[in-house]
C-alpha positions in Angstrom: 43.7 -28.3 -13.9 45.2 -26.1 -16.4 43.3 -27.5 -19.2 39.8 -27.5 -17.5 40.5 -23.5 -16.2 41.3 -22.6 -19.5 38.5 -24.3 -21.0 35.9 -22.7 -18.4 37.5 -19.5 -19.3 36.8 -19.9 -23.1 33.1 -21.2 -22.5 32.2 -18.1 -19.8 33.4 -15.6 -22.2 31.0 -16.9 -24.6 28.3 -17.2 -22.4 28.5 -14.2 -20.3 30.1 -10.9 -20.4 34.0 -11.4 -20.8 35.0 -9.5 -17.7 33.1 -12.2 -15.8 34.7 -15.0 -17.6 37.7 -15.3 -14.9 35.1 -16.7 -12.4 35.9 -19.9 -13.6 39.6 -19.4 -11.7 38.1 -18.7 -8.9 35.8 -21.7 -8.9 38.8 -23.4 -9.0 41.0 -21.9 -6.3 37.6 -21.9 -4.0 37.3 -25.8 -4.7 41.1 -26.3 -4.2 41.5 -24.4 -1.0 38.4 -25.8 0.4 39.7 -29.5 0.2 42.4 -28.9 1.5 40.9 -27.0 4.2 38.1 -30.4 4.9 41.6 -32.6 5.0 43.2 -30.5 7.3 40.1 -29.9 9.7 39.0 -33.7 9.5 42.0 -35.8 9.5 39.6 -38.6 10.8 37.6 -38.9 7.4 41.2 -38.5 5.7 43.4 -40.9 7.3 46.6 -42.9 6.1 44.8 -45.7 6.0 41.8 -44.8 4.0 43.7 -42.7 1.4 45.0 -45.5 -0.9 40.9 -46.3 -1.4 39.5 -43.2 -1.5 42.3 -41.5 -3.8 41.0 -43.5 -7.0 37.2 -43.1 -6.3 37.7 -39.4 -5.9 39.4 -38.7 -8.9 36.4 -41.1 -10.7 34.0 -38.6 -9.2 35.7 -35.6 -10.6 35.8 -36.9 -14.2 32.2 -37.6 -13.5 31.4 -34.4 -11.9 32.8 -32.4 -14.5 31.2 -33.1 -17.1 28.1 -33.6 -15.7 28.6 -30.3 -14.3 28.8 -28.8 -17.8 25.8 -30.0 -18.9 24.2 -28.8 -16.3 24.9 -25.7 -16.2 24.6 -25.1 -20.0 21.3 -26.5 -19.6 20.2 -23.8 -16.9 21.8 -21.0 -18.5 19.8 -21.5 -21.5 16.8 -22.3 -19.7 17.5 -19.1 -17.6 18.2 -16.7 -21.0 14.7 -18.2 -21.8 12.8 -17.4 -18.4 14.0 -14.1 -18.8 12.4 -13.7 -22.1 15.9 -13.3 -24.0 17.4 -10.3 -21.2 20.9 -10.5 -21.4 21.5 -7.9 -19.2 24.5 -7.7 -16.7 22.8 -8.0 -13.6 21.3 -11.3 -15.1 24.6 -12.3 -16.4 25.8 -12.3 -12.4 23.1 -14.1 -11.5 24.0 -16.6 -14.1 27.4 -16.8 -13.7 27.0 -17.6 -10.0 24.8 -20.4 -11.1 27.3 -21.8 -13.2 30.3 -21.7 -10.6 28.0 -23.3 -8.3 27.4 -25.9 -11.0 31.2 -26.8 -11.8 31.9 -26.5 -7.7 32.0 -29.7 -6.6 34.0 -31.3 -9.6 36.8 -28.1 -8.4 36.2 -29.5 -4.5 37.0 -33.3 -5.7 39.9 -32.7 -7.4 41.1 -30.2 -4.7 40.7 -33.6 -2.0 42.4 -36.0 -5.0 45.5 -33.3 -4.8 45.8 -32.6 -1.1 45.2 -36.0 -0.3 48.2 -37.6 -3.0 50.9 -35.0 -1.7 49.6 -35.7 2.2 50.5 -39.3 1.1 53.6 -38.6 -0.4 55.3 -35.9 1.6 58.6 -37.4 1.5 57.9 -37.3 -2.5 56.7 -33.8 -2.9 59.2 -32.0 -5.5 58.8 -35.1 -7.9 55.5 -34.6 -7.0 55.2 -30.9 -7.8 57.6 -31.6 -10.9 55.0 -33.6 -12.3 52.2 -31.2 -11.9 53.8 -28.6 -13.8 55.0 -30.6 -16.5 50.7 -31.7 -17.0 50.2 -27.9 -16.4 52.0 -27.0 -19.4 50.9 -30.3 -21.1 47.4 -29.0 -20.5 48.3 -25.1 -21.7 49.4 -26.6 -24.8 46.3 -28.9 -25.1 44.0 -26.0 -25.2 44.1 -24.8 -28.6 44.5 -28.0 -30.2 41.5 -29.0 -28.4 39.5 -25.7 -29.4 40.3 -25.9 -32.8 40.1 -29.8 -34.0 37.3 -30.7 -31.3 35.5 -27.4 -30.2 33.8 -25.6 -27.2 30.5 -27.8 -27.6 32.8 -31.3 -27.4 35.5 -30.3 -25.8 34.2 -30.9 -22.0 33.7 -35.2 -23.6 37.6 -35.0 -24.1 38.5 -33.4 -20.5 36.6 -35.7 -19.0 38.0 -38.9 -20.6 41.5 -37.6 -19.5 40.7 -37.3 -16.1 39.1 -40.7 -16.0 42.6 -41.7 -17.5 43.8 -40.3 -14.9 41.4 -41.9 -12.0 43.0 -45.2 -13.9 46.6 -44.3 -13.2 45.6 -43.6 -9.4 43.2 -46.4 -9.4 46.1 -49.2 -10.8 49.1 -47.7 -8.5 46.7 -47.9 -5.4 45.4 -51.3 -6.7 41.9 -50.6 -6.2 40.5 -53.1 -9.0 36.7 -51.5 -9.2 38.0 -48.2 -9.4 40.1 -49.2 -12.4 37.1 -50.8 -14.3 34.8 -48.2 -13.6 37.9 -45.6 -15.1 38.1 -47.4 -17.7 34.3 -47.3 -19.4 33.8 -43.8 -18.1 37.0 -42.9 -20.6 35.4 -45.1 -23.4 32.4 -43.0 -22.7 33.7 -39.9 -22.6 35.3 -40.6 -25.6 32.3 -41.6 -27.5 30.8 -38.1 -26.5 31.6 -36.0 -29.0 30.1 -38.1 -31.8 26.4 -38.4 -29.7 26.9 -34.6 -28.7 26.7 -34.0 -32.9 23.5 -35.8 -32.4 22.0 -35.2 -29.7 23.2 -31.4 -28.6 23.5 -32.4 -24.9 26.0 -29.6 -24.8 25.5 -26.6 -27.2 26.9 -23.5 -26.0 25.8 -20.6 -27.5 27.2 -17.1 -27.2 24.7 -14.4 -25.6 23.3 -11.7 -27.6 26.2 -8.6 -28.3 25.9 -5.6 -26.5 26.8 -3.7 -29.2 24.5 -0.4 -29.9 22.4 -0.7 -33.2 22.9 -4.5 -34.2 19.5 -6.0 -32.9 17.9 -3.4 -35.7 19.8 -4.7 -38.7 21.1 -8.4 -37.7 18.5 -11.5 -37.3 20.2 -12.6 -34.1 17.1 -15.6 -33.4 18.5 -17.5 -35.7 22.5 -19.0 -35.9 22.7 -20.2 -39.6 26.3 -21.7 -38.8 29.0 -21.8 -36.4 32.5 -22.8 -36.4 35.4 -22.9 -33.0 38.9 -22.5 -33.9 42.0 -21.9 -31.7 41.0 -18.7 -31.3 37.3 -18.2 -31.1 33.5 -19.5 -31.6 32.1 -17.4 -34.5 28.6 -17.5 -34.7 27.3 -16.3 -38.3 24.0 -14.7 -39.2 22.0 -13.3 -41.5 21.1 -9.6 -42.1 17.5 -7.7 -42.3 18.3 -6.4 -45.9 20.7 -9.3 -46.7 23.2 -6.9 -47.6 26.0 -9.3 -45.6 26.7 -12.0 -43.3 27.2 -10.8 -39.6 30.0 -12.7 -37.7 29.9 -12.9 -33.6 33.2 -13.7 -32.7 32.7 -15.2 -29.0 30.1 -12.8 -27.9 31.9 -9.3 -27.7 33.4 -8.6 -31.3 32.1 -8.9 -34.5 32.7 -8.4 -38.1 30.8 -9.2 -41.1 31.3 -10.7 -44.8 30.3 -8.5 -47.8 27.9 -9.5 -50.4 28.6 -10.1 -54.0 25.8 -8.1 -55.2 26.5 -5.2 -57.2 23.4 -3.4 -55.9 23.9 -4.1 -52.3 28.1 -3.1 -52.9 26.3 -0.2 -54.3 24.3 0.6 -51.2 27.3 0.2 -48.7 30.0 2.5 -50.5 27.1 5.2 -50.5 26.5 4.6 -46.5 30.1 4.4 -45.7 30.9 8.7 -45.6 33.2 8.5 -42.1 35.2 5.0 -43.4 35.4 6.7 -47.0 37.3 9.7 -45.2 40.7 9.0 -45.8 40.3 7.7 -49.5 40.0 12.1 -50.2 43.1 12.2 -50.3 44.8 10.6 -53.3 47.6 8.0 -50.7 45.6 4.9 -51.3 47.0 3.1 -54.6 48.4 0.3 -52.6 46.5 -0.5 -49.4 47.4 -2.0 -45.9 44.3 -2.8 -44.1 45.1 -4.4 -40.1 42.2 -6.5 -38.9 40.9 -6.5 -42.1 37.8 -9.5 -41.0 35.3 -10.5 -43.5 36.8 -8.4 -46.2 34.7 -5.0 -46.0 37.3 -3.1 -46.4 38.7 -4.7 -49.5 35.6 -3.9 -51.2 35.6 -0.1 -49.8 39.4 0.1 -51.7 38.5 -1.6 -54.6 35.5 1.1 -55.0 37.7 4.1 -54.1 40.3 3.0 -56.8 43.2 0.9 -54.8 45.3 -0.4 -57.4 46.6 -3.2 -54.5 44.5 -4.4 -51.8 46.0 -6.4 -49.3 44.2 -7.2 -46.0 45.4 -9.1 -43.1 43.3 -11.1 -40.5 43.9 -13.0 -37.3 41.1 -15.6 -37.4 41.6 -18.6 -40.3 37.5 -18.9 -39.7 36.4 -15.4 -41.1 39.7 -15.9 -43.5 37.8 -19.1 -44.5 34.2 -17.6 -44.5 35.5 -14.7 -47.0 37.1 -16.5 -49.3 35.7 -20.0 -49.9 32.1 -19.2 -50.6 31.0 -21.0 -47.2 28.0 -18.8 -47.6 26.4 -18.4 -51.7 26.3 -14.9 -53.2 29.0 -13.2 -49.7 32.7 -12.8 -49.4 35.5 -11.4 -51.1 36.4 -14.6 -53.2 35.7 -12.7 -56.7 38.1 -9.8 -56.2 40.9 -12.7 -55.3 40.4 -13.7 -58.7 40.8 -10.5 -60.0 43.9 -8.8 -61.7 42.9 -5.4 -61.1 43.3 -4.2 -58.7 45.3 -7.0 -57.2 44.0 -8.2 -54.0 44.6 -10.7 -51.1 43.4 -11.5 -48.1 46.0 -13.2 -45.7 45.4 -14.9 -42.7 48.0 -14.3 -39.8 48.4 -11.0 -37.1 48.9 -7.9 -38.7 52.4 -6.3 -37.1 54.4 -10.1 -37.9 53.0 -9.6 -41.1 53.8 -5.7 -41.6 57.3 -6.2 -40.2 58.3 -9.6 -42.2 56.9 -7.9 -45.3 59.5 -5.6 -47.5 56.7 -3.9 -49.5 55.8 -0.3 -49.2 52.0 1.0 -49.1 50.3 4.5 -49.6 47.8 3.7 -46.7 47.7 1.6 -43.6 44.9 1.4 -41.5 43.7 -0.5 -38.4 40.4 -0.6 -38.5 37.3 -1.3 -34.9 39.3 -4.5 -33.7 40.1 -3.8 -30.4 36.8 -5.2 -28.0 34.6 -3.1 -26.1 35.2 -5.5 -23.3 39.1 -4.7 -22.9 38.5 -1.2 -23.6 35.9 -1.0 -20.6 38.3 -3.3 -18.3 41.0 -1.2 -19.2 42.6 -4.9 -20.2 44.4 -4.2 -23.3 47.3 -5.9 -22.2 44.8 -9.1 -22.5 43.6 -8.2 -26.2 44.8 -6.9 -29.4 47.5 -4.8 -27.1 50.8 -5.8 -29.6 49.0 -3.4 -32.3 49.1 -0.4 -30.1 52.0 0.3 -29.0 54.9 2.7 -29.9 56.5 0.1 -31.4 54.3 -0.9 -34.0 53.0 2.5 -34.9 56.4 3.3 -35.4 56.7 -0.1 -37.4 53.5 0.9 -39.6 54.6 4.3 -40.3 57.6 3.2 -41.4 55.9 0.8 -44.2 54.7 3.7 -45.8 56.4 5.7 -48.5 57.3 9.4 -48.1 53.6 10.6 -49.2 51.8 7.3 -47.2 48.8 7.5 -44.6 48.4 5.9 -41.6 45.2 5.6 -40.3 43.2 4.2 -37.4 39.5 3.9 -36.7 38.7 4.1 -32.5 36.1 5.1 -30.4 35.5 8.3 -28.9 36.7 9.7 -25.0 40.5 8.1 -23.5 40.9 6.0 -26.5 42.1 8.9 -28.6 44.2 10.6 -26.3 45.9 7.4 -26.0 46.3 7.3 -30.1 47.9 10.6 -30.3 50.3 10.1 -27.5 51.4 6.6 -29.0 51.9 8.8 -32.3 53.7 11.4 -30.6 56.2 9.2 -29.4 56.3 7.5 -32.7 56.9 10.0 -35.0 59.7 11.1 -32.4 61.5 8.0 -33.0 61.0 8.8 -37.0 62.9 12.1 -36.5 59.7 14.2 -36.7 59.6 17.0 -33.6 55.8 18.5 -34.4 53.9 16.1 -35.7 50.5 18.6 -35.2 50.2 18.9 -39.1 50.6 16.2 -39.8 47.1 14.8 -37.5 43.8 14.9 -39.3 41.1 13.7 -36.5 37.7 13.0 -37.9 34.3 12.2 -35.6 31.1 10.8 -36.4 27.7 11.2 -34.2 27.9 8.2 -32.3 31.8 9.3 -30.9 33.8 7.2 -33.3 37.2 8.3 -34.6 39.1 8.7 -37.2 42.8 9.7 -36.9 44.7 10.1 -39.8 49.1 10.3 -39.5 50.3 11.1 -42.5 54.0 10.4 -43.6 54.5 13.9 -44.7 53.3 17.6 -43.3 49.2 17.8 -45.0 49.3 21.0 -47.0 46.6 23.3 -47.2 44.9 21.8 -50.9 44.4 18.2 -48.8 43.4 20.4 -45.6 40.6 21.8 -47.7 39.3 18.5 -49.0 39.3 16.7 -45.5 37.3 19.6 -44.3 34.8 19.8 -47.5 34.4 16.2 -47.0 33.6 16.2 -43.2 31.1 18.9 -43.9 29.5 17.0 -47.0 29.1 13.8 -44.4 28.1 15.9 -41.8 31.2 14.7 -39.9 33.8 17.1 -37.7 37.2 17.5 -38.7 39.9 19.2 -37.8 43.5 19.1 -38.0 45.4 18.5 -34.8 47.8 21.9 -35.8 44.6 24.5 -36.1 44.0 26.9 -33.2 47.1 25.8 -31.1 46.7 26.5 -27.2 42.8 25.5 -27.6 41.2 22.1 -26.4 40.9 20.0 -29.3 37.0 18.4 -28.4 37.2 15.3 -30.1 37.0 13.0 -27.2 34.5 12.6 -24.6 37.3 13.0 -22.4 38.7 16.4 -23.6 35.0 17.7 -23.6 34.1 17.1 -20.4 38.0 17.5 -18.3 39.4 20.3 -20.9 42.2 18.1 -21.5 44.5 19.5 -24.2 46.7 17.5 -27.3 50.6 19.5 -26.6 
């Protein structure tokens, strides 16, 4: 049961909003509770005598069920995105999602009978019994990521169902029920064979829904998906570009990221566009860079530009790693500066703070760049996202990389978000030894509410003052840092705009 909530989980976060995507444990407590509600309110249907048959068949029905359910109801949520002409708003995501838990119901509602029925049976036997199910509960948690990464989202509902037809066997030869057995054992053979006709045939293709994020339908041919990959940790969905200037990555359907071209002219074209990200490379702390998050390599290329004598970037996902660096995709990624001598770059696949702790070099700059998703930062779920990297902990942990002259930096959104950065740097510099840390701040924002906040390892004096503010101006950009005109609200944030909320 484990497995199969997980699973749903992964799938409705790529098909609908992510906030929505816990449905699918609802569908499953709703189906559980239900049976055992139907067994309790009709002990005639139940009976002793009938459970040793009808044990086995249920649990054939649910294997059946389930996977028949998810081809359903990837069929009518693809068939509903097209009705609706592409809209992928939220109130059709709802509607959508309602469809689907409807859809996946009565394989929840089986299995929920199978369970109340085998420890109705076996009351005398219920702490072995409830042993067992939570030794396949964390069998199944530890299935999930295997099963992500070696057989995928599109497959992996073949694979679930030929375990629980393995399991309908199990039930089918203790109760002795002969047909049952049979009938188990070619719908695991089946089930089995499913992944190679899904390659095929596409009887389940589950495609992300289109990002909400503001500007991307004007610059990113979203119609067409030229590849796709699942790993342990994510579908990524990858795309071409209007002016070909990158490849756009989806990762699930509420992040992205994208990998740079090789193109001198369109490297050219970037670095000019890139005024707010070229912000902290004024100052002269950059010779040996930290990025956090660093995805298709963007940022590599912005260091390179700006004169980074060591580049090293850090990313979660092995697929973008991949992407970057292998020349997946002719003329895009980072795969020629690897080569390089100078400046010396890498690109590392793993989580940024294990690698900033277990590391014993020191870096003039390290920044965390956009990585934490809209969708946790709306939900107010950072605990279920990239929360480790946000903490006082690990700021304290990144300033403490840096040499006496470094510069930490982090690139947020606008309103609460900010507020949040400067008391996590507050209580970070405190542990460093640093009372004031208000010259220290430089806090950058763009038109669109973006921010930049820049803790540097050492008080800013005025000469570095001066070209942060010159350079805002040039990019038409406000700056300011956090020590100028004390006792006045600092309006960088939505948040401080609208409440008057002060910075102390």
């Amino acid at each position: 049961m484990l497995l199969v909530q997980q699973f749903l989980t992964r799938v409705f976060s790529i098909q609908f909003n992510s906030g929505l995507a816990f449905l699918a444990i609802s569908i499953t407590f709703l189906g559980l509770g239900a049976a055992g509600g139907a067994v309790y309110v009709l002990p005639k249907w139940f009976s002793l005598e009938r459970m040793p048959r009808q044990i086995p068949w249920l649990a054939v029905g649910y294997s059946v069920l389930l996977v028949l359910g998810l081809l359903l109801e990837v069929q009518l949520d693809q068939w509903a995105i097209q009705a609706n002409g592409g809209n992928d708003s939220l109130r059709s995501q709802v509607v959508r999602v309602l469809v689907a838990s409807l859809c996946l119901l009565p394989a929840m509602l089986l299995v929920g009978l199978v369970i109340s029925l085998v420890l109705r049976a076996n009351s005398r036997h219920v702490g072995k019994l409830y042993g067992a199910d939570l030794l396949g509960g964390g069998i199944g948690c530890l299935l999930v990521l295997p099963l992500m990464d070696w057989v995928g989202g599109d497959h992996g509902i073949f694979a679930i169902g030929s375990i629980a037809a393995l399991g309908a066997l199990l039930l089918a030869h203790a109760h002795k029920v002969c047909r049952a057995r049979t009938v188990s054992m070619v719908l695991a053979a089946l089930f089995a064979l499913g992944p190679f006709c899904n390659s095929t045939r596409a009887l389940v293709d589950i495609k992300s829904h289109r990002t909400v994020m503001t500007g991307v339908a004007s610059w990113v041919k979203e119609d067409h998906e030229i590849d796709r990959e699942w790993n342990e940790l994510s579908r990524l969905g990858f795309f071409e570009t209007v002016d070909n200037g990158s490849i756009y990555v989806r990762i699930d359907s509420s992040c992205q990221t994208t990998v740079p071209s090789k193109d001198k002219d369109k490297i050219a074209h970037y670095i000019k566009e890139t005024g707010f990200e070229r912000m902290p490379f004024v100052l002269d702390r950059h010779r040996r860079c930290l990025e956090i998050g660093a995805g298709g390599g963007r940022g590599l290329v912005l260091a390179k530009a700006m004169g980074a004598a060591e580049i090293t970037g850090v990313e979660i996902n092995p697929g973008i790693v991949a992407a970057a660096t292998q020349n997946r995709f002719p003329g895009y990624g980072v795969d020629d500066l690897l080569r390089g001598d100078m400046p010396k770059v890498r690109l590392v696949a793993g989580e940024g703070r294990s690698f900033a702790e277990g590391s014993s070099d020191r870096f003039d700059s390290v920044t965390i760049t956009f990585i934490q998703t809209n969708v946790a930062n709306g939900s107010a779920a950072f605990a279920l996202s990239e929360a480790n990297l946000f903490t006082v902990e690990a700021f304290t942990s990144f300033l403490g990389k840096l040499d006496d002259n470094g510069l930490f930096y982090v690139y947020r959104h606008g309103g609460v978000e900010c507020l949040r950065l400067i008391s996590i740097l507050r209580e970070a510099y405190a542990k460093l030894g640093v009372a004031d840390m208000r010259d220290r701040i430089y806090l950058v924002r763009d038109a669109s509410n973006n921010v930049l906040v820049l803790a540097a390892r050492s008080p800013l004096v005025a000469d570095e003052i001066a070209l942060l503010d010159a350079a805002t101006k040039e990019n038409k950009l406000e700056g300011r840092v956090l020590g100028a005109n004390r006792g006045r609200p600092i309006h960088f944030c939505s948040a401080c705009a609208t409440c008057g909320s002060r910075v102390r």
